[in-house]
C-alpha positions as CSV (number, residue, x, y, z in Angstrom):
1,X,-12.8,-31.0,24.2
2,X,-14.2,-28.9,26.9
3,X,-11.0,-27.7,28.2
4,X,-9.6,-26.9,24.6
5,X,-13.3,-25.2,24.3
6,X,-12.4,-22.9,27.6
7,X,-8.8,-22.8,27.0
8,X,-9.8,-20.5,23.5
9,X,-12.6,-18.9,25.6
10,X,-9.8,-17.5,27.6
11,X,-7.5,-16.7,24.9
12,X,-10.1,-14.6,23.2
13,X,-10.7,-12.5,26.4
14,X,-7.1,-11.9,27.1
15,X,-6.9,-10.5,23.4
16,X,-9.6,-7.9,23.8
17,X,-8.8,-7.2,26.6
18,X,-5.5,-6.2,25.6
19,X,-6.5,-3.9,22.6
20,X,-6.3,-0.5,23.4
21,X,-8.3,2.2,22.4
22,X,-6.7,5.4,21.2
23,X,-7.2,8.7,23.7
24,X,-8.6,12.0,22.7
25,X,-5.1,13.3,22.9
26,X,-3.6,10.4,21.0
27,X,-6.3,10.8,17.9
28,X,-5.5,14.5,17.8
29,X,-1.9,14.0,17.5
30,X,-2.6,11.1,14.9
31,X,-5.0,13.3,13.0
32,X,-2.2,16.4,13.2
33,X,0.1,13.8,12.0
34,X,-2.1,13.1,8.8
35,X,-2.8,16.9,7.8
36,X,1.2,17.7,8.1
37,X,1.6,14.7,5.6
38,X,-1.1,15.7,3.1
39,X,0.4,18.8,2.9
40,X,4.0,17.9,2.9
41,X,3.0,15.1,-0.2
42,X,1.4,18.8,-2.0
43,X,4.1,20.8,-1.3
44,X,6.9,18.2,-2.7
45,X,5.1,17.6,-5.4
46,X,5.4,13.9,-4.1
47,X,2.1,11.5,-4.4
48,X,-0.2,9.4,-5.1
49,X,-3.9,9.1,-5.4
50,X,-5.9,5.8,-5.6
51,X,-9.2,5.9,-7.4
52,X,-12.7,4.6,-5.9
53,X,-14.8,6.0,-7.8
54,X,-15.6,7.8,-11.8
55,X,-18.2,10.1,-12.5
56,X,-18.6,10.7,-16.0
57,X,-20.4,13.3,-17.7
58,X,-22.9,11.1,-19.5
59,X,-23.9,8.3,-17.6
60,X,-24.2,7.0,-13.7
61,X,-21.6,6.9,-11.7
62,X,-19.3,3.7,-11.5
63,X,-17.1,1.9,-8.7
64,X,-13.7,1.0,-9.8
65,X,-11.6,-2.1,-9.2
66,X,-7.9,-1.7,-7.7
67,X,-5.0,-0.5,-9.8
68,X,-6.8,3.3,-11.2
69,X,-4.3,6.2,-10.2
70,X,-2.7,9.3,-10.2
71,X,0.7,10.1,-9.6
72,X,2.8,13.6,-9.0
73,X,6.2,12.9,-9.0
74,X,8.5,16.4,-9.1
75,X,7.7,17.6,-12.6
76,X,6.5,14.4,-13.8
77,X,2.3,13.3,-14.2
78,X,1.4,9.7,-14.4
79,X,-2.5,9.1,-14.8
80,X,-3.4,5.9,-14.5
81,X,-7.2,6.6,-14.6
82,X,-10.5,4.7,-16.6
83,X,-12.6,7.1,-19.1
84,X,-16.1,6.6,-20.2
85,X,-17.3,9.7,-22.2
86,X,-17.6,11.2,-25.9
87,X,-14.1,11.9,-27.6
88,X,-13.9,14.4,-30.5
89,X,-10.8,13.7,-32.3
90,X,-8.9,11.3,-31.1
91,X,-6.0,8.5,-33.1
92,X,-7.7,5.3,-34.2
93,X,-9.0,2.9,-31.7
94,X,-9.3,5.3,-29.2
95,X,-5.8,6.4,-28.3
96,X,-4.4,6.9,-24.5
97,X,-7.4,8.3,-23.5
98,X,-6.0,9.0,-19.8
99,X,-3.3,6.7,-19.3
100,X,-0.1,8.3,-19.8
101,X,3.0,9.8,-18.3
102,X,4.0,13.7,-19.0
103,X,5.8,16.4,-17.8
104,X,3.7,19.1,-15.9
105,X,3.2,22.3,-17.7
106,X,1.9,23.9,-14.7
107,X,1.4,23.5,-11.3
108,X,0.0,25.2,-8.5
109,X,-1.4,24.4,-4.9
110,X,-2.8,27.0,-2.7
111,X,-6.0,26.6,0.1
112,X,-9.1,27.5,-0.9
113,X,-10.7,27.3,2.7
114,X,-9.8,25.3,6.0
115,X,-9.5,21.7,5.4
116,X,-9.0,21.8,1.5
117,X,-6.4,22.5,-0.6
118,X,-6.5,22.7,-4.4
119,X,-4.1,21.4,-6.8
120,X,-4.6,22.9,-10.4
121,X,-2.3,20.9,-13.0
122,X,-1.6,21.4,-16.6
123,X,-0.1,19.0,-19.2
124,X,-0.5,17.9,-22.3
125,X,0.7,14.7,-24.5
126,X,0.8,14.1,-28.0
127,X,-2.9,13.3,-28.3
128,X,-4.9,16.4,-26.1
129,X,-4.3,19.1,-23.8
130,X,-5.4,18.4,-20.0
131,X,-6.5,20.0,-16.7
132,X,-6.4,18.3,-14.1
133,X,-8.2,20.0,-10.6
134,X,-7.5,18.0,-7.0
135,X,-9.3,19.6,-4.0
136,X,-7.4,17.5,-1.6
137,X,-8.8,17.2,2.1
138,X,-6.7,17.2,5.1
139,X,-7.5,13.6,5.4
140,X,-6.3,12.7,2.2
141,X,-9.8,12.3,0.6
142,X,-9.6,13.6,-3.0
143,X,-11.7,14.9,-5.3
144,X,-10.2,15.0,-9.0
145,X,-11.5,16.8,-12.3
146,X,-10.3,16.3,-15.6
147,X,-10.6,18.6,-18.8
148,X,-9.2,17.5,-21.4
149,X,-9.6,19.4,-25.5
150,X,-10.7,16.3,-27.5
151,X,-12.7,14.7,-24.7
152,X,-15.4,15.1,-22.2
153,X,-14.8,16.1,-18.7
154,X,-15.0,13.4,-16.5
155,X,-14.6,13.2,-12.7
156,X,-13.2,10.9,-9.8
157,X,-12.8,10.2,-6.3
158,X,-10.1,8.9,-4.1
159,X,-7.8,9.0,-1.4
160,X,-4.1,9.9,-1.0
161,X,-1.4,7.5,0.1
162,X,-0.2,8.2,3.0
163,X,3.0,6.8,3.2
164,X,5.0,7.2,6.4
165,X,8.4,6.8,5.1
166,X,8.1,9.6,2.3
């Protein structure tokens, strides 16, 4: 027992001794690394944002479970997104609210200062008319507003994916 007892001892110090702790140099290049793929993922029109937290306009603010998004793809928006708020006209039972998929009317991404960009998107579905504002920081944090016609504005937070491979 003892020596099984000594023998993990051992083994435990051999592992942290054998992490290593990243450089000055080597977070600077890792941090470089993550600004050049927020902005490529803008650019392309190619990404997706994973929701923490809503903010509606009525109400306090609310942690969300896994599986809220929202998804560029080229020309194409997918909002996967919760809504608590007042609705003014809307189908029966409440319609999509803001779950749906639609082509962009507009787009447009330009840097409002250094650090953040801002993505401004328009489209619109058979239900409402929507606007969505991203001020996306260079470390993928996002901040996300949504106007839509029929519905209050509500607001979330998130962060971007930051998939290597795209």
């Amino acid at each position: 027992m003892k020596k099984s007892l000594l023998f993990l001892g051992m083994m435990l110090a051999v592992v942290a001794c054998s992490t290593t702790k990243l450089t000055p140099q080597e977070k600077a290049q890792q941090r470089a690394q993550e600004i050049q793929q927020v902005n490529k993922n803008i650019q392309n029109r190619h990404f997706s944002i994973d929701i923490d937290y809503m903010y509606p306009q009525q109400g306090p603010a609310r942690r969300v479970d896994f599986g809220y998004f929202l998804a560029v793809h080229g020309d194409t928006l997918n909002s996967g997104l919760p809504y608590f708020g007042r609705a003014y006209q809307v189908p029966y039972g409440g319609g999509k609210a803001l779950n749906f998929e639609t082509k962009l009317s507009s787009y447009n991404a330009y840097r409002v200062k250094n650090g953040l960009m801002r993505v401004e998107i328009k489209a619109q579905n058979e239900e409402d008319q929507y606007y969505y504002t991203l001020d996306i920081y260079d470390n993928g944090k996002t901040d996300i507003t949504v106007l839509a016609r029929e519905r209050d504005q509500i607001r979330f937070s998130g962060t971007m994916n930051l998939d290597k491979k795209k």
